[in-house]
N, C-alpha and C positions, 0 to 999 in steps of 0.2 A: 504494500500500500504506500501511495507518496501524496501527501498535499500540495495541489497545486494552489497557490496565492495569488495567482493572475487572473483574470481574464481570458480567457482560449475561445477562438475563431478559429470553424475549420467546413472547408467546403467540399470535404472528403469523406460526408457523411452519407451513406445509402439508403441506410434505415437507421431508427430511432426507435426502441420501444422501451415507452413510458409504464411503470409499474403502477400502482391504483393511487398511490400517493402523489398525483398528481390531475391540476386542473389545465383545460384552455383557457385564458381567460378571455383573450378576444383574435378576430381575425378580421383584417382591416390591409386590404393593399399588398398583398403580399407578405404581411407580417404575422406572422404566430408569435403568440406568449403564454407560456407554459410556467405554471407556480405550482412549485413545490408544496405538500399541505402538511408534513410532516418532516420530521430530522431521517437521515439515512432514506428518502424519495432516492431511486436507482435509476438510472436509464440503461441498458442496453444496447451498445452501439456496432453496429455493421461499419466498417469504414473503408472506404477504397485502398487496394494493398496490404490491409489487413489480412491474415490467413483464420481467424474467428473473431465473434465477435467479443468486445471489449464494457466492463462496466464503471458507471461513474456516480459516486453517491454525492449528494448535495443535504446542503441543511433546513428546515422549514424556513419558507419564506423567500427560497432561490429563485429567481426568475429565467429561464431557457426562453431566447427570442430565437426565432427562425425568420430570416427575411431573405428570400426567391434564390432558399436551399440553402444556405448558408448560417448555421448555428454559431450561436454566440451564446457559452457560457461560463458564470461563475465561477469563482472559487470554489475547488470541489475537491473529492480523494478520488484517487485510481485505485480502483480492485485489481 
């Protein structure tokens, strides 16, 4: 596991799947926003070049934008 402290933009995402701890909150122009609704919310990430997929946990209250395929997320931990 490593914490990341940044910010991570990556356009090398295929799929995304959001665990139940998680809301859309709106969709507007090509933008998703996705809020965390618990601590340890996980996503599931497919990534291009990747050989499986990868998981990433966030804290309640993380915001995940997607705007036209291109994730932008939080400060998170790597599994």
């Amino acid at each position: 596991m490593a914490v990341v402290h940044d910010h991570t933009v990556s356009n090398r995402i295929l799929l995304a799947t959001f665990d139940k701890n998680w809301i859309r909150k709106k969709v507007k122009d090509g933008h998703v926003v996705y809020l965390s609704t618990a601590n340890k919310a996980t996503i599931e990430l497919l990534v291009s070049g990747e050989k499986q997929t990868i998981k990433r946990r966030f804290t309640k209250g993380s915001k995940v934008v997607v705007v036209n395929g291109t994730f932008h997320f939080p400060p998170h931990i790597r599994l």
